[in-house]
N, C-alpha and C positions, 0 to 999 in steps of 0.2 A: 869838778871841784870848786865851781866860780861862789857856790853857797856853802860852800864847808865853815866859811867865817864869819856869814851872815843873817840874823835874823830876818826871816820874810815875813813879811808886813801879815797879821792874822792869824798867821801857820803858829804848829804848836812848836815851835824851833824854842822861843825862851824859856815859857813854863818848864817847858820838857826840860831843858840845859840847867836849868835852877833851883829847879825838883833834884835831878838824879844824875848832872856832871855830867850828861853823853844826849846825844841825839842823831837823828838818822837825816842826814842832810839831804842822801840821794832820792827819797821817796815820802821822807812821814813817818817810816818805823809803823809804829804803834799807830797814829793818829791819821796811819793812810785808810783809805776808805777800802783799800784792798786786804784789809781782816777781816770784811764783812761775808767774805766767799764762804769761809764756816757758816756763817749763821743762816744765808740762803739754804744750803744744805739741809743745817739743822731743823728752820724751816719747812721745808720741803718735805721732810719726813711727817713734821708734826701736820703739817695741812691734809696729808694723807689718813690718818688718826683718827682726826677731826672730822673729816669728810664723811667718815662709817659713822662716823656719832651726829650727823646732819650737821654741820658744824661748816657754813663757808665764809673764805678769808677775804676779800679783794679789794684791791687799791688801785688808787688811779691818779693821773697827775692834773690839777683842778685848777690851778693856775703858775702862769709863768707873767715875770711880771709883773704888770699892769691887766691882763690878758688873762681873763678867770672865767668862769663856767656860771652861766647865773642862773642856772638851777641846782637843788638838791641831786644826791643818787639816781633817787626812785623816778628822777624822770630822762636817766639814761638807758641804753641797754649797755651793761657791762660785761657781754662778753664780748662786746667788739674793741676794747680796750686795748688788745695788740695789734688794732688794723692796723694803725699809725705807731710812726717813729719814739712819740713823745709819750705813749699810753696813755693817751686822755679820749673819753668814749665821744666827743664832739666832733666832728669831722672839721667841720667851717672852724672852732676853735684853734682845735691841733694843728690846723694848717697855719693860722695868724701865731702860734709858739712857736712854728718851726721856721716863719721867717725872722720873727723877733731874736731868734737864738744865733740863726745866722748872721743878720743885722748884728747883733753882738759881738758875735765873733769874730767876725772881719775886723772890727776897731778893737779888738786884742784885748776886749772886756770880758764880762762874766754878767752873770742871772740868777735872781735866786725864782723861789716861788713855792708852791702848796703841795702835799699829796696828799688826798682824802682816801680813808681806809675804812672799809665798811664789817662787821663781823655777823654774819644773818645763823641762825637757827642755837643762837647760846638759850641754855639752860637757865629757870628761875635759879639763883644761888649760889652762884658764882663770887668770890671777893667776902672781906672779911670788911667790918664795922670802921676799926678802927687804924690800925697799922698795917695791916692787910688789904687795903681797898681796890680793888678792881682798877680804877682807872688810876691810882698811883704809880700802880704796877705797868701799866698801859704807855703812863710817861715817862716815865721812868728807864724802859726799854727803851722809846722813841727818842727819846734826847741821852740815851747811849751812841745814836748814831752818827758819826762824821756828818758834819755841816747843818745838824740841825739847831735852830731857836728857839724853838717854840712849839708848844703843844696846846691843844682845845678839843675835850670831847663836848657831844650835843650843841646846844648854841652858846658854849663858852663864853667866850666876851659880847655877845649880843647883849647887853643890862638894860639896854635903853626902856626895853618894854615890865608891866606891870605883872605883879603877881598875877595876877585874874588872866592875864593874856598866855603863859608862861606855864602855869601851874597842867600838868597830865591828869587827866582824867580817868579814872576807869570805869570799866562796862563789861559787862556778861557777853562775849563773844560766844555766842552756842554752844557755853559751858567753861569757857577758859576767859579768867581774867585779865582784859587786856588793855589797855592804854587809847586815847583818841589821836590823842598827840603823840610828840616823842621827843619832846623838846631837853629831856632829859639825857639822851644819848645811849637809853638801854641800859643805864645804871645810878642806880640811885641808892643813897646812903653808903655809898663802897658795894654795894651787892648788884649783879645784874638783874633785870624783871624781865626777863624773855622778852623785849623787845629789841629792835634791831642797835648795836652798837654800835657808831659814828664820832670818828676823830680827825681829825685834821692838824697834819705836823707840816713845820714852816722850817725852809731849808735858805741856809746864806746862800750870797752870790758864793761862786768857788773861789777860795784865795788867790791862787794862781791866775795873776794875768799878767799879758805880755805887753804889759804897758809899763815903763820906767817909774818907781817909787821913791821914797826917800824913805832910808831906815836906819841902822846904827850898825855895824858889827861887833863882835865877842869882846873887841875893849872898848865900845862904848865909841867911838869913832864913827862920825855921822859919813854915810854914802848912800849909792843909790843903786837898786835892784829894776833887772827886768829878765823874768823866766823865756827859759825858750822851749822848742818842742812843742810834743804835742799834748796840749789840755783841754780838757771838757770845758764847753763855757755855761755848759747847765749840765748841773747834776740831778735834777729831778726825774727825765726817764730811766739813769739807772737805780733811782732811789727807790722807785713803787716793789721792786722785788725786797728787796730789803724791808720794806716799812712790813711787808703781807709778814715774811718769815717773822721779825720780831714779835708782830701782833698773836699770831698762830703759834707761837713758842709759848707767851702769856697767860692765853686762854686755853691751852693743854696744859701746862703746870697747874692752872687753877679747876681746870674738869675736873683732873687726877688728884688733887687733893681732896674734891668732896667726894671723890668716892670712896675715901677712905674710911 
């Protein structure tokens, strides 16, 4: 009960308290990352779905840190993505996040860092123009998730480069029209073009750390917090299951509408 009276520094303890008069000091409530067991689940069913319709979901963890992957997907193999602890398909990589995280966690910090989520065999026609968009829908899911910042499909904030460099191409692939590039992320104008879709959601350090803060309590009375127990100091490997389920929830809602 040492938090029942006081905001922790990040945590949804005030919104929550100033929204709606109550909050769950012992865990999150609401804002714990342990509501997300439904939607693995739900998830889970949908990627099964999907699967019979050629439809596959997977995600990986691309960077922690400092410490990022410096190639695209397609030049991993992903189905080795659960060899390692951190689900990143790098070997040499996953090993340098798995000491960084330790490295962390000893000094009673935290980590944030990347999951990149790939969506391979979607249908031309997916997503709607205007309020309907594919990748709205995409972020919209992903930054529903605990501890996420930030979303980018295709090469999102890459602008540096020129239209001419940037701009997909198409070409008569042995009767199917397909793209050279993909710089677009597999969806364009809100609608997918059967090419592979590509997104990348950025996750904070975890709030909790067992390092002494300064913060206020309930009347506003300045003091200082430090958690104890046991905390994740990266949440990015339990994140890549969640980010699939969200993604695979998305892209079945929007199948099952165009077949309507």
């Amino acid at each position: 009960n040492n938090l029942k009276d006081i905001y922790r520094p990040s945590h949804a303890d005030y919104t929550y308290f100033q929204k709606y008069g109550i909050r769950d000091h012992r865990g999150g409530g609401r804002s714990s990352a342990r509501e997300t067991i439904a939607r693995v689940v739900a998830g889970a069913v949908a990627k099964l779905y999907l699967k019979q319709a050629g439809v596959s979901v997977t995600a990986y963890t691309s960077q922690v840190g400092e410490i990022k992957l410096d190639n695209n997907y397609k030049q991993y193999d992903l189905t080795t993505i659960e060899d390692t602890p951190v689900r990143c398909p790098d070997t040499e990589k996953a090993n340098e996040m798995i000491n960084l995280i330790k490295e962390v966690q000893y000094k009673g910090d935290t980590i944030g860092g990347v999951v990149t989520c790939v969506i391979q065999g979607t249908p031309v026609g997916l997503g709607e123009p205007v309020f309907g968009k594919l990748h709205a829908a995409l972020g919209s899911a992903m930054l529903s998730i605990n501890a996420v910042k930030g979303f980018e499909y295709g090469h999102g904030f890459d602008v540096s480069r020129r239209g001419s460099e940037m701009n997909d191409s198409f070409f008569n692939d042995n009767g199917k029209i397909s793209t050279r590039t993909n710089y677009s992320g597999g969806i364009q104008a809100g609608i997918s073009n059967g090419q592979d879709i590509y997104f990348r959601v950025a996750f904070k350090p975890v709030s909790t750390i067992l390092m002494e803060q300064q913060t206020v309590d309930v009347h506003g009375n300045d003091t200082t917090i430090k958690a104890r127990g046991r905390h994740d100091a990266c949440v990015l490997p339990r994140a890549v299951p969640i980010v699939e389920a969200m993604a695979a929830m998305v892209i079945l809602d929007y199948y099952l509408l165009a077949k309507m």
